[in-house]
C-alpha positions as CSV (number, residue, x, y, z in Angstrom):
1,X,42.3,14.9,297.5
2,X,44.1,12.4,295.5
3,X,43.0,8.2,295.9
4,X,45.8,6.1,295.3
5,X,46.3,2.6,294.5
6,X,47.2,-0.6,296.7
7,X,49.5,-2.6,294.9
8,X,50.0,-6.1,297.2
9,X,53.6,-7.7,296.1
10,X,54.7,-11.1,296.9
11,X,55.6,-12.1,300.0
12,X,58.6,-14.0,298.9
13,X,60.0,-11.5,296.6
14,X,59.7,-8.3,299.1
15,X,63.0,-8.6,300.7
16,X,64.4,-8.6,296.5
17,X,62.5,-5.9,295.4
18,X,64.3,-2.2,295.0
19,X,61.9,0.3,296.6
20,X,62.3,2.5,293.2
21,X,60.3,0.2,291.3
22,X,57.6,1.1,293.1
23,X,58.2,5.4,291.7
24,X,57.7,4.2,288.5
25,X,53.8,2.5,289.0
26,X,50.6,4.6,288.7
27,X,49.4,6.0,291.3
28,X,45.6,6.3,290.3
29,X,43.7,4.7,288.5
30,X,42.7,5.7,284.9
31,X,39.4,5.4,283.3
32,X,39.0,2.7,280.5
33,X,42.6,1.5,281.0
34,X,43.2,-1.9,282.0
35,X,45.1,-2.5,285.5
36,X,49.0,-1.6,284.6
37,X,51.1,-4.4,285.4
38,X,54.8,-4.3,287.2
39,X,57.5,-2.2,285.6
40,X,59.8,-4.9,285.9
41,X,58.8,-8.6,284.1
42,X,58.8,-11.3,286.2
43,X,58.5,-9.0,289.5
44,X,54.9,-9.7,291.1
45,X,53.9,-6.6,292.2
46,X,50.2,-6.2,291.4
47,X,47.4,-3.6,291.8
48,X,44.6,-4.9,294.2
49,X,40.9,-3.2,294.0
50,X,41.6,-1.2,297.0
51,X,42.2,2.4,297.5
52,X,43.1,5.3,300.0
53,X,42.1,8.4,300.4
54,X,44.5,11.6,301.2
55,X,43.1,14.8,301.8
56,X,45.3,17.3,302.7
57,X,45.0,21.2,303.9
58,X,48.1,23.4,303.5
59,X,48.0,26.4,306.3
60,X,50.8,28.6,307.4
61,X,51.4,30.0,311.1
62,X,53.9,32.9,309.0
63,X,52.1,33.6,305.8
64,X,48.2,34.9,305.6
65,X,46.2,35.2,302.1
66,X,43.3,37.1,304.0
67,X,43.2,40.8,303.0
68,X,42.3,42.2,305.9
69,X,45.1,40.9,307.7
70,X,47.6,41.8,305.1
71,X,45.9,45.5,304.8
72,X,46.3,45.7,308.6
73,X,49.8,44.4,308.7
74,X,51.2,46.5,306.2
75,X,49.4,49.8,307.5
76,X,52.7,52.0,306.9
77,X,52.2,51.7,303.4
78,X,48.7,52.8,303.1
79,X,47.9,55.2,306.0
80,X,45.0,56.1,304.0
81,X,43.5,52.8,304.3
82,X,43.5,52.1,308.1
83,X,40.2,53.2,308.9
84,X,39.0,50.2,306.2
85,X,41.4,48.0,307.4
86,X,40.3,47.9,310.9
87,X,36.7,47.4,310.2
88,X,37.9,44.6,308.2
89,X,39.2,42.7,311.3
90,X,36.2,42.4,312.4
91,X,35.2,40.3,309.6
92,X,38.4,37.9,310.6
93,X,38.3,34.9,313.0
94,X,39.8,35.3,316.4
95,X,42.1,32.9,315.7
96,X,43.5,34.1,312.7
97,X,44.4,37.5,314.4
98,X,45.8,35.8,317.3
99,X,48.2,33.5,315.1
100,X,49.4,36.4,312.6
101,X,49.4,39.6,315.3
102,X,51.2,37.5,318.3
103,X,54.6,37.9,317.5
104,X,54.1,41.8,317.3
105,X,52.2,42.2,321.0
């Protein structure tokens, strides 16, 4: 989760600004520090009070972390461990089996 900074620029500069200036402003801000100013003098790009919020989730559809799945998947290896394996599918969602074991049905 990461909350960023709204920076409001003037109107009648925007169409003269280069978009890399705005790279080289915070993002956040940081505790006991005042308000950083534009990176370029003159250029009235300020920081406003305002923030937003992104949250993000990273998931894959090719990749799982859950050990079940990956103990079941690579059965060939450890034969000896299937038995385990299997009763630990039943401890995995529906709809992670259905998104990591459909390409092999």
């Amino acid at each position: 989760q990461h909350n960023l900074i709204v920076y409001k620029c003037d109107q009648s500069l925007h169409s003269k600004l280069d978009p890399s200036m705005y790279i080289q402003l915070p993002w956040q801000h940081q505790e006991g520090a005042p308000p950083a100013g534009p990176p370029v003098k003159g250029a009235k790009i300020q920081p406003t009070r305002e923030t937003f919020t992104i949250r993000t989730m990273v998931c894959s559809t090719k990749l799982t972390q859950n050990v079940d799945l990956l103990g079941l998947l690579k059965w060939r290896q450890h034969k000896d461990k299937l038995e385990h394996n299997l009763k630990g599918l039943m401890r995995v969602s529906g709809e992670e089996v259905v998104k990591f074991f459909a390409r092999y049905v």
